[in-house]
N, C-alpha and C positions, 0 to 999 in steps of 0.2 A: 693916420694918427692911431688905427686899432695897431697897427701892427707894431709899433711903436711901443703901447702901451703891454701889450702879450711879449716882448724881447727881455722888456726889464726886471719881469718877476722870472722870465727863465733863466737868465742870465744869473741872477742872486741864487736860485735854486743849485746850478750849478757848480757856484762859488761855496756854498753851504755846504753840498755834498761832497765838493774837493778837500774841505778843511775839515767834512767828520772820515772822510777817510786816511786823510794826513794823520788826524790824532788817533784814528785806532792803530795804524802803523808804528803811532812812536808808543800808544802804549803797551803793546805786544813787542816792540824793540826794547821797552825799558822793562820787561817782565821777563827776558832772555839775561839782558844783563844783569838784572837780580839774580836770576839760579844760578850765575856762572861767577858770582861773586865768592871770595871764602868761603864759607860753610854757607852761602847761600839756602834757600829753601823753595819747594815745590808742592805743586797739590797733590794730593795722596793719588788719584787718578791717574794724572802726567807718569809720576815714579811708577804706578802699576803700565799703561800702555811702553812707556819706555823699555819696562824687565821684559813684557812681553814678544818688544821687537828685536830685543836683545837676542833670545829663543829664536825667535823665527829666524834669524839672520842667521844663527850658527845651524841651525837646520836644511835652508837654502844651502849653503856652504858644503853640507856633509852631503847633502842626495846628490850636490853635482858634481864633487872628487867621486862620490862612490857610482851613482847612475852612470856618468860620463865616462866611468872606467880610464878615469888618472890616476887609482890608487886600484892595485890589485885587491879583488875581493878577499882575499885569504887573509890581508893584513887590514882592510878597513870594510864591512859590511855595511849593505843598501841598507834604509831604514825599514825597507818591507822585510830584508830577512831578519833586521832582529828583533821586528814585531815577530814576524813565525817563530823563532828563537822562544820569545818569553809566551808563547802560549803555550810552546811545548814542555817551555819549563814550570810555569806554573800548573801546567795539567799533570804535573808527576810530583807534585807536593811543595810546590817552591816557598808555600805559605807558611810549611814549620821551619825551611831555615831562616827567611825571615824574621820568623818569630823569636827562631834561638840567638840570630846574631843582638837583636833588638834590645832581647834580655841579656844577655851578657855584657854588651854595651853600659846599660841603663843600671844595671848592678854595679857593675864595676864604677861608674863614674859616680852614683848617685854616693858609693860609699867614700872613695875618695873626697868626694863636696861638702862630706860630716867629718872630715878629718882636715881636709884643708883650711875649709873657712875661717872656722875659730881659730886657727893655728895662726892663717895668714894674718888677721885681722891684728891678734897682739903683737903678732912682730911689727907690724904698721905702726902701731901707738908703744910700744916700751921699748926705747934703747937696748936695755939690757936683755930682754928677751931677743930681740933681731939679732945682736950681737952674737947668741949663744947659737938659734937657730940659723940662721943666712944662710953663711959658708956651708952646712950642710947640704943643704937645699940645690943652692948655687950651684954643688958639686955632683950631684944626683941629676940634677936638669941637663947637664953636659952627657950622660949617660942613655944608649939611643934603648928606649924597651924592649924592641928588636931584638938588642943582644943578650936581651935574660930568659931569652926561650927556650934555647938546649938548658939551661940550666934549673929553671921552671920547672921544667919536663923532667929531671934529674930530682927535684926535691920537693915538685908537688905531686907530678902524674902529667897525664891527659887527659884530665877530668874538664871540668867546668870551674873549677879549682884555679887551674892553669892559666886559662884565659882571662878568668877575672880580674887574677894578680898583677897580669899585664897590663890591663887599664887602669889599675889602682898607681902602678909604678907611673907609668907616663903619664898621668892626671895629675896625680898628687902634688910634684913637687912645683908644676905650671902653674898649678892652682893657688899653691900657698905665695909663690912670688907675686904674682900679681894681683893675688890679692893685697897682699903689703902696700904694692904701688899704689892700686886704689886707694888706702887707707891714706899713706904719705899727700896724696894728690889734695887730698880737702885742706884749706887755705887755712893756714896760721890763723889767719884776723877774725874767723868765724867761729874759734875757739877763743880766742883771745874776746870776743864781744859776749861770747855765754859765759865767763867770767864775771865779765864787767856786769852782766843781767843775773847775777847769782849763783850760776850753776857752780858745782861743787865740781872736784878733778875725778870721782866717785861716776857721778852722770854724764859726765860731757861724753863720754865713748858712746852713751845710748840716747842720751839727745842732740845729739849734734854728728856726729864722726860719722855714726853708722847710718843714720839715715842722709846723709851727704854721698854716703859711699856705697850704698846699696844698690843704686841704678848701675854704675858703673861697674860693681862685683856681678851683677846677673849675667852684664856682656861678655865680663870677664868668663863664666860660666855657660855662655853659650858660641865662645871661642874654643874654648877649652875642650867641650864635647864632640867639636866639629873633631881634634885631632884622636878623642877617644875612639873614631870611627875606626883611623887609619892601624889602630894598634889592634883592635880585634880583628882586623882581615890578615893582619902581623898574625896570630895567633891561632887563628883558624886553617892557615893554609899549612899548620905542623900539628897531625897527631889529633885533625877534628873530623870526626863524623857526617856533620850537619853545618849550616851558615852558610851566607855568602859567599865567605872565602872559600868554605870548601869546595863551592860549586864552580867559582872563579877557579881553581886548579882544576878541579876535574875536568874544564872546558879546556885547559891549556895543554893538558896533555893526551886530550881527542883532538887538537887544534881544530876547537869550535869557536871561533871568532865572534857570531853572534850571541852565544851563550856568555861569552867575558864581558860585550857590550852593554848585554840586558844588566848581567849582575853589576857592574858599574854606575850606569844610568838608577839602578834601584838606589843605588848609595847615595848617590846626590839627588834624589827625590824624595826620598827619607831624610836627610840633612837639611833639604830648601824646607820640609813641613814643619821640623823641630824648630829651625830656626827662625823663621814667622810666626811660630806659636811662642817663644822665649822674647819675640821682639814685642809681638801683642800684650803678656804677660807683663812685661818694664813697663811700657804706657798703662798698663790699668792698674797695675801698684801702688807705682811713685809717678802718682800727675805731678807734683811738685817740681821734678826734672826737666819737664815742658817748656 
């Protein structure tokens, strides 16, 4: 009879623990199918461990082509050599090119973003100004900055002059179309209802449009600077002293492979900081976009 009575509470315990471990299955299976839903959503932790295995993956990848020696050393470096690579280079001053590329970047784009913005913005909202402005625009953006270097060279110098104008050129006219887009993007009916609540055709550009449209011009703004990188290494590897770029050719033509690597690697670690600090920046601005 004891033994009896000891089967029927282990038996229930068992059944208990079969159906809380069923439901933590389905609700860890219904927490997958959420992220992988359209624009699904994740916790800020998950997206960090993810980027991180991201990393490590493409790191595993490079030590075993380069360690296992499936890619000649000359065309792809072990990660140990191009740790050595950047200590040698930062031990011979790689701080001030950094420095210079950084500013000349941040100059050039920050002036271009005083010029685009308000530029873009009214083409957004006035027919007749987009009309006037577009096409120009349109026709410049087909234009690679690239090829206004000898020419740059030709009628500024090889100054700091030079390079600037080059991220002014390829920012600016990116900058101004998309920002229009942005502007266009905010919904008739949200104009159409500050109307209806008073607003005058005077405010609705500064109560309604731009603050609708400001989260999306910042991204626009921190798309934009990613490509400002590509034009100052444009600029640098003609007629520069100092930067990145310049260091990136001096390595190319010691064919110093891990030197190209480090300077590379620096570009897109300087990019991934800006770009997490511009993505931090839209969250603590405009909660409202939330």
């Amino acid at each position: 009879m004891a033994e009896k009575t000891t089967a029927v509470p282990s038996a229930a315990l068992a059944a208990k623990s079969a159906k809380r471990e069923t439901g933590n299955k389905s609700m860890y299976g219904d927490k997958i199918t959420a992220a992988f839903q359209p624009k699904g959503k994740i916790k800020q932790n998950t997206a960090m461990i993810l980027g991180i295995v991201a990393f490590l993956l493409i790191l595993i990848l490079w030590s075993g082509l380069s360690y296992g020696k499936m890619v000649d050393p000359l065309f792809l470096p072990t990660p140990t050599a191009t740790l050595q690579a950047s200590l040698q280079l930062f031990s011979s001053g790689f701080w001030t090119d950094i420095g210079m590329t950084v500013f000349r970047v941040m100059t050039g784009f920050v002036i271009a973003a005083v010029v685009a913005i308000p530029l873009g913005v009214l083409i957004g909202t006035y027919a007749p100004i987009s009309a006037f402005f577009e096409p120009v625009f349109s026709f410049v953006r087909y234009m690679p900055a690239s090829a206004f270097v000898p020419l740059f060279i030709f009628w500024i110098g090889i100054g700091e002059s030079e390079k600037v104008a080059i991220i002014i050129l390829g920012s600016l006219p990116q900058l101004v179309l998309m920002t229009a887009t942005n502007i266009r993007n905010v919904h008739s009916s949200l104009i159409e209802v500050s109307y209806t609540l008073g607003t005058n055709r005077k405010n609705v550009l500064w109560k309604v449009i731009l603050p609708k449209a400001m989260p999306d011009i910042t991204d626009t703004l921190r798309i934009v600077l990613g490509w400002a990188w590509t034009y100052v290494i444009v600029a640098e590897m003609v007629g520069a002293s100092s930067g990145i770029g310049f260091k990136i050719l001096q390595a190319q033509r010691t064919v110093d492979v891990g030197k190209i690597f480090v300077g590379i690697l620096i570009l897109g670690l300087i990019g991934l900081i800006i770009d997490n600090l511009l993505l931090f920046l839209n969250k603590k601005l405009y909660p409202w976009n939330e």
